[in-house]
C-alpha positions in Angstrom: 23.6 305.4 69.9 20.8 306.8 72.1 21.4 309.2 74.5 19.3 310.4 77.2 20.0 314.2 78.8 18.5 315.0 81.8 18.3 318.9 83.1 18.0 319.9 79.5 16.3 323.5 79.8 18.9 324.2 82.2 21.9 326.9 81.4 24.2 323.6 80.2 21.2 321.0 78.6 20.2 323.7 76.5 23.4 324.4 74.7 24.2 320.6 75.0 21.5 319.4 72.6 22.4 321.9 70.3 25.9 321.3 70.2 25.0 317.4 69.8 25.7 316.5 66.1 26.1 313.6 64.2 23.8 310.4 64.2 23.0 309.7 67.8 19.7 309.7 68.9 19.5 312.0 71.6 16.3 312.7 74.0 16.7 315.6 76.3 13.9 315.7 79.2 13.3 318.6 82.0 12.0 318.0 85.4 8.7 318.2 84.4 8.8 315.4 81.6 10.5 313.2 84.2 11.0 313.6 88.4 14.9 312.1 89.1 13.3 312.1 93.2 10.9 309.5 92.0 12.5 305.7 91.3 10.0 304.1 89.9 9.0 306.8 87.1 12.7 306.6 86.5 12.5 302.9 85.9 9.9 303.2 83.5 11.2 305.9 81.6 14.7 304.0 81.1 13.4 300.5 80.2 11.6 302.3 77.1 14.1 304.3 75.9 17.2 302.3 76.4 19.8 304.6 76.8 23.3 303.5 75.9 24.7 307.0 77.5 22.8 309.2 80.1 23.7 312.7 81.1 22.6 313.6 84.4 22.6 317.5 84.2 19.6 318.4 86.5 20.5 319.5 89.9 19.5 322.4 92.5 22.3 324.7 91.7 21.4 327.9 93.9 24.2 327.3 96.2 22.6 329.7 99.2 19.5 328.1 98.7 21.0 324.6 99.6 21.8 326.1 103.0 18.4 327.1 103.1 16.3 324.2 101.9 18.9 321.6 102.9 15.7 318.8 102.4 14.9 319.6 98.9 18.7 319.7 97.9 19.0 316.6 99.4 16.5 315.2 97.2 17.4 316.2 94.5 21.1 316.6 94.3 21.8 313.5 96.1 18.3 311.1 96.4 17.8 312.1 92.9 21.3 311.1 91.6 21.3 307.9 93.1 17.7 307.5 91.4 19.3 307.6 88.2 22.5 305.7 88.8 20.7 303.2 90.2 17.9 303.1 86.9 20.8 303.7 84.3 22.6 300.3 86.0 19.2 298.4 85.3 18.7 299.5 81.9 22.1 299.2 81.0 23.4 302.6 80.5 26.7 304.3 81.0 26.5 307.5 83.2 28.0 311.0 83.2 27.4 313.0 86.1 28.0 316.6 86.5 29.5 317.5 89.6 31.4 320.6 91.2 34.6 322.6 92.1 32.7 322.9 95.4 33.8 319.7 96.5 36.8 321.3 97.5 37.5 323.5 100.6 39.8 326.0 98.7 42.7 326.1 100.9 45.0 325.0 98.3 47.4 327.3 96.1 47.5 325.1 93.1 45.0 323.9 90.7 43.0 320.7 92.2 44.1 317.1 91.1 41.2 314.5 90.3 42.4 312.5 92.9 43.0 315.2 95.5 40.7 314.5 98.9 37.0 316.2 98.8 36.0 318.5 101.6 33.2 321.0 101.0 32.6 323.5 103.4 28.8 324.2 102.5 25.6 321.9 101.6 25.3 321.9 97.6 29.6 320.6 97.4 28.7 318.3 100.7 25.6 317.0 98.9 27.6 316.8 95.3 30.5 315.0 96.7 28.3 312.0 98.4 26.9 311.9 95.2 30.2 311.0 93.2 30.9 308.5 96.0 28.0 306.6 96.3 27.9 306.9 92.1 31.2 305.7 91.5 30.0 302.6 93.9 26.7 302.0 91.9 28.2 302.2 88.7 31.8 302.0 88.6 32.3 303.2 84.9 30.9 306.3 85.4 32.1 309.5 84.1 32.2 312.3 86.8 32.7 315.8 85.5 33.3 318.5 87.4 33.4 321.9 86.5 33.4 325.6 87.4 31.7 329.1 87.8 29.6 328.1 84.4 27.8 330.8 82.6 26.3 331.4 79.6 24.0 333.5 77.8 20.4 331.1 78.4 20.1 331.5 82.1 21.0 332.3 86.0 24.8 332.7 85.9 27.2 335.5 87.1 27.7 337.4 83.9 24.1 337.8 83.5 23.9 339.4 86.8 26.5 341.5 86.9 25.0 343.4 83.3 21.6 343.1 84.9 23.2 345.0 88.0 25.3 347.0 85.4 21.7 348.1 84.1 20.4 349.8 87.1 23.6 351.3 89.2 27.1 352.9 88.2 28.7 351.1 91.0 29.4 348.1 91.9 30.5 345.8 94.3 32.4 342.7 93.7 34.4 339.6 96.0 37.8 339.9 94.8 39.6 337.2 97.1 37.6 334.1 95.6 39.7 332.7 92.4 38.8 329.9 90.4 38.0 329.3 86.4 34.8 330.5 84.3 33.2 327.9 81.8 31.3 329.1 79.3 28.2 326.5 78.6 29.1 325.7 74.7 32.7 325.1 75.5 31.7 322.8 78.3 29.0 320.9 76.3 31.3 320.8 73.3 34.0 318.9 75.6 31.1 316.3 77.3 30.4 315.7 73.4 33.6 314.3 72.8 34.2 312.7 76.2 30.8 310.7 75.8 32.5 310.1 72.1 35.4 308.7 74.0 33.8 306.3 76.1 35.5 308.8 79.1 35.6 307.0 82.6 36.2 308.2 85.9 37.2 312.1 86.8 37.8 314.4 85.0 37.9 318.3 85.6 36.4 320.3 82.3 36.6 324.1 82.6 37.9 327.0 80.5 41.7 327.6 80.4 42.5 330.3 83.0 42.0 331.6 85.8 41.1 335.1 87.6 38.9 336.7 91.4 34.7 337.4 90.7 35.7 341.0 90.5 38.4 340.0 87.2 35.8 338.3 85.7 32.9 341.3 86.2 35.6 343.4 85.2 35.6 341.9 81.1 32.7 341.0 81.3 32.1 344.4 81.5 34.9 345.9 79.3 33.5 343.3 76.8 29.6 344.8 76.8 31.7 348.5 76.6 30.2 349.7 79.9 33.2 352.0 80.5 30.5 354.4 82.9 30.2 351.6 85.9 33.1 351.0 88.6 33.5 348.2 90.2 34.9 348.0 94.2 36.9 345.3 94.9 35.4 343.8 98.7 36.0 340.8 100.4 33.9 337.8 101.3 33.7 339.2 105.0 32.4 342.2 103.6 29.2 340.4 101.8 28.0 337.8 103.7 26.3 334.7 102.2 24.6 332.1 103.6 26.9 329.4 102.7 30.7 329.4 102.6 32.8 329.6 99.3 36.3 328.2 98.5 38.7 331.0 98.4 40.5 328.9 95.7 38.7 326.2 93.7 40.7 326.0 90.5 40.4 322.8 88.6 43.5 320.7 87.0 42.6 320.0 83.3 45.2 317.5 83.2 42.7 314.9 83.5 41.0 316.9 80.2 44.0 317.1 78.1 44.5 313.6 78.4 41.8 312.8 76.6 43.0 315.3 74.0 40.3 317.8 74.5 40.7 321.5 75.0 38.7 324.1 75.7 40.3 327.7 75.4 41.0 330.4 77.6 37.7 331.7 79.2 38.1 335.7 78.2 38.2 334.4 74.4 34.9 332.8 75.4 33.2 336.2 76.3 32.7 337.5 72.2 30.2 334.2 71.8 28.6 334.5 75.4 27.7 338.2 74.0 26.6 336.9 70.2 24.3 334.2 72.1 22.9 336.9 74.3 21.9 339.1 71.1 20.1 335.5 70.0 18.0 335.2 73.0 17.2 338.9 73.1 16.3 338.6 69.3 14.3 335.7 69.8 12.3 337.4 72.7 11.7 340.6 70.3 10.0 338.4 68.0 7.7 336.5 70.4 4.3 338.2 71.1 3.8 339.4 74.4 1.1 336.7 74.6 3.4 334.2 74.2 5.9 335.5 76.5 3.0 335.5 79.0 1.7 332.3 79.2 5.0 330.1 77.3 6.3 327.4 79.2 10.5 326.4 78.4 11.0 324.1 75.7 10.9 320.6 78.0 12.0 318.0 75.6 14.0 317.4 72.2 14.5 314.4 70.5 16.9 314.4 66.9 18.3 311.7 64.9 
C-alpha cells in the first residue's frame, strides 16, 4: 500500500515516518517538496504517485499567529485542505486529516463526544472546523483526527518551552485554569498507524489518557528533567493575555479511540521517552559540524519500502 504524508518535518510527520513499519510504501513530503495552496501542483503530484492513503499533517499551527495572519491561515489550513481532499478524491485516495481540540469552545465539564457541536472561539479552531466540514462533504470516508496539546521532543511544543524558559529564569509563570490532555507525538503517530491499518472512518478523538491545567503539565515536566531550583506561579488567562482566546476545557473523549481497540497510555508515562528523544536530538546536533548546522536545511522527504 502506498501512502503519502504530508507536513512530514513537522513535530508529528517526523515521528510518523519513523514509527511506520511494515511493507507499505510510504512517501513523506514537506511544504517545500509540495505547496497544499497550489491545486494544480497537487494534481500532479497525486496522479504519479497514486496514493491509496494520504495523511494530511501540514497545517499553520501557531495559534496566536492565525489571529494575526488570518489570510495565510486561511490558505493554508482551510484553501490548502480542501486542495488535497479535493486531489486525493481524483486520484483515488482515502484521507486522514488532522484536526483540533480547538474546535470546541470549552465550556463543558466533561470530556468532548465526536458528535458534540463545534464552536471555536479563535481563528486556527474556526479555520480547522470548516475544514472537517467541507472534508467530510468532499470525501465522505475520510478519517478526521483530532487531538490535543501535542508535544514532543523534534519541535515547537509546550514542553520544550517551558525547559527553554527553565534554562534562563528560576521563576516561572504558568495558566493554571486551562485543562485539557497532552499527546506525546510517537504515541499519536503510533495510534494513526493502526487507524490507517484499520481502514478508520469518520471522528475519532486520539490523545494520551489523562488529563491535568498548563501549570500540571510544566510542573512534571519539570520534576521529570529534576529542575527542583525553578518555581512555578500558578496565573490565570486574564493575567497573560494572548492574542487569541483558548478553551478553558478542551478535553477529548477517547471513546471513539477505544473502539477501534487502540490505546494510548496516560500522558505523564509518556514524559521518560519525550526526555530519551530529547538526548537523541541533542546527540545528533553534537555530532554535526557547525558548518552543517549553518547552512543544513530539514530533512524534506522520505520514501521506504
Amino acid at each position: 500500500m502506498r501512502i503519502l504524508v504530508i507536513g512530514a518535518t513537522g513535530l508529528l510527520g517526523r515521528v510518523l515516518l519513523e514509527e511506520w513499519h511494515g511493507e507499505d510504501i510510504v512517501r513523506g513530503v514537506g511544504a517545500h517538496d509540495l505547496d497544499i495552496r497550489n491545486r494544480a501542483q497537487l494534481e500532479t503530484y497525486f496522479a504519479e504517485f497514486k496514493p491509496h492513503w494520504t495523511l494530511l499533517l501540514a497545517a499553520y499551527t501557531d495559534v496566536d499567529g492565525c489571529e494575526q495572519n488570518l489570510q495565510l491561515a486561511r490558505e493554508v489550513n482551510y484553501v490548502g485542505a480542501i486542495n488535497v481532499a479535493l486531489a486525493a478524491r481524483q486520484a483515488g485516495s482515502r484521507l486522514l486529516f488532522v484536526s483540533t481540540d480547538y474546535v470546541f469552545d470549552g465550556k463543558k465539564k466533561t470530556p468532548y463526544e465526536t458528535g458534540d457541536e463545534t464552536c471555536p472561539i479563535n481563528n486556527y479552531g474556526c479555520l480547522k472546523a470548516e475544514a472537517e466540514k467541507s472534508i467530510r462533504e468532499i470525501l465522505p470516508e475520510c478519517c478526521i483526527v483530532r487531538t490535543s496539546w501535542l508535544f514532543g521532543a523534534n519541535g515547537r511544543c509546550f514542553p520544550n518551552t517551558i525547559l527553554a524558559l527553565a534554562s534562563r529564569q528560576k521563576k516561572l509563570r504558568v495558566v493554571s485554569d486551562q485543562f485539557g490532555s497532552p499527546t506525546y507525538n510517537r504515541d499519536l503517530a503510533r495510534a494513526m498507524v493502526k487507524l490507517v491499518g484499520a481502514e478508520a472512518r469518520g471522528v475519532i478523538h486520539a490523545r494520551n489518557e489523562g488529563e491535568c491545567s498548563w501549570h500540571d503539565f510544566a510542573r512534571e515536566v519539570l520534576q521529570a528533567a529534576n529542575c527542583s531550583e525553578v518555581t512555578i506561579e500558578a496565573i490565570r488567562t486574564e493575567d497573560f493575555p494572548r492574542p487569541a482566546a483558548r478553551p478553558k476545557y478542551s478535553v477529548l473523549s477517547i471513546a471513539s479511540l477505544t473502539d477501534y481497540g487502540i490505546r494510548m497510555r496516560p500522558w505523564t508515562e509518556t514524559l521518560r521517552d519525550y526526555f530519551t528523544d530529547r538526548d537523541k536530538e541533542k546527540s545528533s546536533m553534537a555530532q554535526t559540524s557547525p558548518g552543517e548546522v549553518t547552512g543544513a536545511a530539514p530533512t524534506r522527504s522520505k520514501e521506504r519500502s
